[in-house]
N, C-alpha and C positions, 0 to 999 in steps of 0.2 A: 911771218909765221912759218914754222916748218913744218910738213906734211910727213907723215909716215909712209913710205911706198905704197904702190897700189897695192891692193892683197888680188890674187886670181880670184877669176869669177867664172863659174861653173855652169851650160844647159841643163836646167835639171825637167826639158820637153821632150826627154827618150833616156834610156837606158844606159846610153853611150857617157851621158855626161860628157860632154866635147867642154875645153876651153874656150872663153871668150874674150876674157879681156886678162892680160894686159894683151899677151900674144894668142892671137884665134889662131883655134887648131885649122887643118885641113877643110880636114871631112864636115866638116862646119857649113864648107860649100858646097856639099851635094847632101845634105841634109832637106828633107822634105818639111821638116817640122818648125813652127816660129819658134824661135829663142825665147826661152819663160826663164829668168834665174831670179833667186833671192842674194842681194849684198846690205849689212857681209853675211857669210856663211854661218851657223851654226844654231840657228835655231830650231830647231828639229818638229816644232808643232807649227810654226811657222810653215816650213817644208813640206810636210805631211797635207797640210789645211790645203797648198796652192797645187798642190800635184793629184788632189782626189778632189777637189770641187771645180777647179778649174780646165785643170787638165785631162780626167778621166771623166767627169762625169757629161759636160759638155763638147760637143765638137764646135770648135770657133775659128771662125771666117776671117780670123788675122792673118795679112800677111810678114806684117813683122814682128817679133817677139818686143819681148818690154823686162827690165830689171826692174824689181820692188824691192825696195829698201827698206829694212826693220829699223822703225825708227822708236824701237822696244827700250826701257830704262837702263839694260847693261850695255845698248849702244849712243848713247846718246852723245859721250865723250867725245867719240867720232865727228859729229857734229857741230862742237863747240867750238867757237873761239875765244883765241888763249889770250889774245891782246887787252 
């Protein structure tokens, strides 16, 4: 089965938005904050929901962040296999 390339995957646990995957940025290691991102990118209530209930309203004792995956109906394709 052929995969499509990774897509970049974005911090969205500060302002900076730092890269994370495929290539982590830098500054990524002197970042005080755990890595939160949503993959793939663009679902914007999605985003919204996990950066003010998660992120701003609570303060939480992770030390390492976590990617959450929209496993929403326009991504599902993503997921499938073709065989």
């Amino acid at each position: 089965m052929m995969r499509k390339p990774s897509q970049i995957v974005h911090c969205i646990s500060c302002d900076l938005s730092c890269q994370l995957f495929p290539d982590s940025a830098v500054r990524v290691q002197y970042c005080h904050n755990a890595a939160f991102s949503i993959w793939p990118d663009g679902n914007a209530f999605l985003k919204k929901g996990f950066i003010e209930k998660l992120l701003l309203d609570r303060h939480n004792h992770l030390s390492s962040g976590f990617i959450f995956v929209d496993f929403s109906f326009p991504n599902l394709r993503r997921f499938t296999d073709l065989q």
